[in-house]
C-alpha positions in Angstrom: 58.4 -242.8 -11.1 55.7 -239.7 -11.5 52.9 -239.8 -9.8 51.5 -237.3 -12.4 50.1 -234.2 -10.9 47.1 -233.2 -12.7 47.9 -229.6 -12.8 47.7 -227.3 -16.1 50.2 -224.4 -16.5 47.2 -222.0 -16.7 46.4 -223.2 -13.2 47.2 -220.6 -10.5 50.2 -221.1 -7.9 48.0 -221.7 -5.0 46.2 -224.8 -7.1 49.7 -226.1 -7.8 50.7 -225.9 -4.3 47.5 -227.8 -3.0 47.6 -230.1 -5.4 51.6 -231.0 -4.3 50.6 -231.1 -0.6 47.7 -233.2 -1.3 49.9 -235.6 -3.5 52.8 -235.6 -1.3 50.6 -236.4 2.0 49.6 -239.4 0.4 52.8 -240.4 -0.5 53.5 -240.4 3.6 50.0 -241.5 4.6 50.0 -244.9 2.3 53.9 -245.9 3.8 55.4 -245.0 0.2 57.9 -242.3 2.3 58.3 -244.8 5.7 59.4 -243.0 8.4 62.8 -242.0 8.3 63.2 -241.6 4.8 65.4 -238.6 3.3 64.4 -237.1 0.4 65.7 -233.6 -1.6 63.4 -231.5 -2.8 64.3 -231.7 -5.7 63.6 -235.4 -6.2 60.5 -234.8 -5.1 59.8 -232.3 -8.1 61.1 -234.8 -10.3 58.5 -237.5 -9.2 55.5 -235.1 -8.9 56.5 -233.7 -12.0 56.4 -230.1 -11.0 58.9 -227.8 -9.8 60.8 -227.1 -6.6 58.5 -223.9 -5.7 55.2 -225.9 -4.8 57.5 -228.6 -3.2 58.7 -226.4 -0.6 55.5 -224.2 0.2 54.0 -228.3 0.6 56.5 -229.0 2.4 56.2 -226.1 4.8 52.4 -226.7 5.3 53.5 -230.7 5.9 56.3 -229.5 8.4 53.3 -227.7 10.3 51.3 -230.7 10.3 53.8 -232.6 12.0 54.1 -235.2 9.0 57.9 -234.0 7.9 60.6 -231.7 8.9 62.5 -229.6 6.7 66.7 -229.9 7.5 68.7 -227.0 6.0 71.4 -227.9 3.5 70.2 -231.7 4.0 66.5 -232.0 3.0 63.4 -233.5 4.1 62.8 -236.0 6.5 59.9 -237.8 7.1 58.6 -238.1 10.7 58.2 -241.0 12.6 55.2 -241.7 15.3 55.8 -243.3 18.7 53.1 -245.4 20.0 53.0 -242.9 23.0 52.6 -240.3 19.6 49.9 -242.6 18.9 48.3 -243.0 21.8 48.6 -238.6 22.2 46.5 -238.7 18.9 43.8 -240.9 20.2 43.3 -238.5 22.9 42.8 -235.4 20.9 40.3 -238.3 18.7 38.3 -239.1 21.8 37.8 -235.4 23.0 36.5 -233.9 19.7 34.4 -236.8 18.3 32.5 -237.4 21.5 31.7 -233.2 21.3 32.1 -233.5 17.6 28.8 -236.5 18.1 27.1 -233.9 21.1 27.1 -230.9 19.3 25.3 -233.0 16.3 22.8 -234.5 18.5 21.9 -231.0 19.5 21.1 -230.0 16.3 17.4 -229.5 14.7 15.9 -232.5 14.1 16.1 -231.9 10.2 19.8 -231.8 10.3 20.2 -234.3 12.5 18.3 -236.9 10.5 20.6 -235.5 7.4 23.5 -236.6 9.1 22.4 -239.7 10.8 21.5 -241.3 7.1 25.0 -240.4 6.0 26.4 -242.1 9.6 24.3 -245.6 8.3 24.9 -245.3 4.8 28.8 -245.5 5.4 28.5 -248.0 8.3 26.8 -250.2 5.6 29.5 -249.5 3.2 31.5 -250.8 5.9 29.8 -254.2 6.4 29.4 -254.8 2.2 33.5 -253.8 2.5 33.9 -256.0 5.7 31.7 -259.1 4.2 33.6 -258.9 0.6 37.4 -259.3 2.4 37.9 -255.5 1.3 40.0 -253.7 3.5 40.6 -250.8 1.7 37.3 -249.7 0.9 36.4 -250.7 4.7 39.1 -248.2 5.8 37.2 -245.2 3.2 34.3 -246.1 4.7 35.2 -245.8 8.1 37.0 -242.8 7.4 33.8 -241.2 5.6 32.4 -242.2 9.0 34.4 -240.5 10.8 34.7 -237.4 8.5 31.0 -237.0 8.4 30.5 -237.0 12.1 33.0 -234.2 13.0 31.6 -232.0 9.7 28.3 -232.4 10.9 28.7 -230.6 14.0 28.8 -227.4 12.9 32.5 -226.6 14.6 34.7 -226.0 11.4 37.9 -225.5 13.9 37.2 -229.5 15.1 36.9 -230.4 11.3 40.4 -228.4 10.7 42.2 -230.1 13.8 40.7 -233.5 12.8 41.7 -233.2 9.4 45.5 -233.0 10.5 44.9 -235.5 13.4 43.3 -238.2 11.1 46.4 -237.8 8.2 48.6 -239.1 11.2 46.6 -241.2 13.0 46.2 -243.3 9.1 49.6 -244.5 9.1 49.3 -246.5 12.0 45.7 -247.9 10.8 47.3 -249.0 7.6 49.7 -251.1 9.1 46.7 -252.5 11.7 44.0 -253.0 9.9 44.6 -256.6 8.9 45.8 -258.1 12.2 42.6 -256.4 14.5 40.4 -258.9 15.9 37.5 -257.0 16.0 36.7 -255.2 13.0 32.8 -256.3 12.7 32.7 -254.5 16.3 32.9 -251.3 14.9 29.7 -251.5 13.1 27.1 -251.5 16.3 28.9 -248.9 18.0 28.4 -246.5 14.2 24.9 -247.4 14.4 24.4 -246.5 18.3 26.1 -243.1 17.4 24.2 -242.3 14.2 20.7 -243.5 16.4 21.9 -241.2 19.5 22.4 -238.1 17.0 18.8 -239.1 15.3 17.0 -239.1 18.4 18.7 -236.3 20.0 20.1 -237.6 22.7 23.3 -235.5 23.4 24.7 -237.5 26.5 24.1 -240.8 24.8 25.8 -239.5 21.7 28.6 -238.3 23.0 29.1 -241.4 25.5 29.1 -243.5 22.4 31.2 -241.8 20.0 34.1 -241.9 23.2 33.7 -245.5 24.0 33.6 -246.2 20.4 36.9 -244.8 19.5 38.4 -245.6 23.2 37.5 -249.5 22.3 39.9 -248.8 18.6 42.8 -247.5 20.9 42.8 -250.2 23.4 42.9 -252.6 20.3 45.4 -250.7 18.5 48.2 -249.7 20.7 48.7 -252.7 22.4 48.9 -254.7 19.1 51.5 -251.8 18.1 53.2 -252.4 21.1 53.2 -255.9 21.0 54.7 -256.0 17.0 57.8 -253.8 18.6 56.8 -251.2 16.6 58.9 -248.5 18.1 58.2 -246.0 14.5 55.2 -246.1 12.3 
């Protein structure tokens, strides 16, 4: 089956190539390519519905992202997280969004207040998402979150890092998201953050943006554990 790549032959090889790495990642990210799973790159052509060119150039950026490996002569593999991959990720998570959530509390006031609106808009997304049974636009939310906080902190090398660090870390919320206890948790602890950055307060920021996504890990990897999970 095609996922149909919206992609016009008068479109440049560059747009072809994002718009196969983008496809392909969320082929992996969702669990349609588990971990494990072979694949040629030529049957990935054929479902993408483009040609083997902008598969491999994908492929290569994927590769660097940690999200596949490329065997000679046998194809591509798709690769597999440990919990301690996990809990590795969570680290590099806790560093950069507590700095991410400092750096944005030291901002002007104006900017600050830009991004602190966004922080509450999506933490009530969350809620309507959490209230309606809606996992998957809880997970968007949280994600826009997330995404918002580390672009609003003026350090484009965190956003680039993150980006890369949040494709992996969504594998193991997918599988998750539905058996955490404590969900509804999550939405105080978005609204102490957003408040910190509005006020300014760069030590109370950053304090809760780190206890905020150390509380996820010590929820998520012991559950991970505990399922036997040994790939995700």
């Amino acid at each position: 089956m095609k996922t149909g790549l919206q992609v016009s032959p008068c479109e440049g090889r560059v747009s072809r190539v994002e718009a196969t790495y983008l496809a392909l990642k969320l082929l992996i990210c969702n669990g349609e390519f588990p971990p494990g799973h072979q694949v040629s790159e030529q049957e990935l052509a054929l479902r993408l519905g483009t040609s083997r060119t902008p598969v491999h150039e994908a492929c290569l950026r994927l590769q660097e992202d940690g999200m596949l490996r490329i065997l000679p002569k046998k194809g591509i593999v798709i690769s597999p997280l440990s919990p301690d991959d996990i809990a590795e990720i969570f680290e590099v998570i806790i560093a950069i969004e507590g700095r991410a959530a400092a750096l944005a509390a030291s901002r002007p006031a104006e900017a600050r207040a830009v991004l602190a609106d966004q922080l509450d808009a999506e933490t009530m997304r969350m809620q309507t998402a959490l209230a309606a049974g809606d996992m998957a636009e809880r997970g968007l939310a949280d994600a826009a979150f997330h995404l918002a906080l580390v672009e609003g902190c003026g350090n484009r090398r965190f956003e680039r890092i993150m980006q890369t660090v949040n494709d992996q870390y969504h594998r193991a919320r997918v599988i998750t998201v539905r058996m955490r206890q404590r969900l509804e948790q999550s939405l105080p602890e978005h609204r102490e953050i957003a408040a910190a950055i509005r006020a300014g307060s760069v030590e109370q920021a950053e304090t809760a943006a780190r206890v905020h996504r150390i509380r996820a890990r010590n929820d998520i990897l012991p559950l991970i554990r505990d399922l036997g999970l040994r790939h995700l």
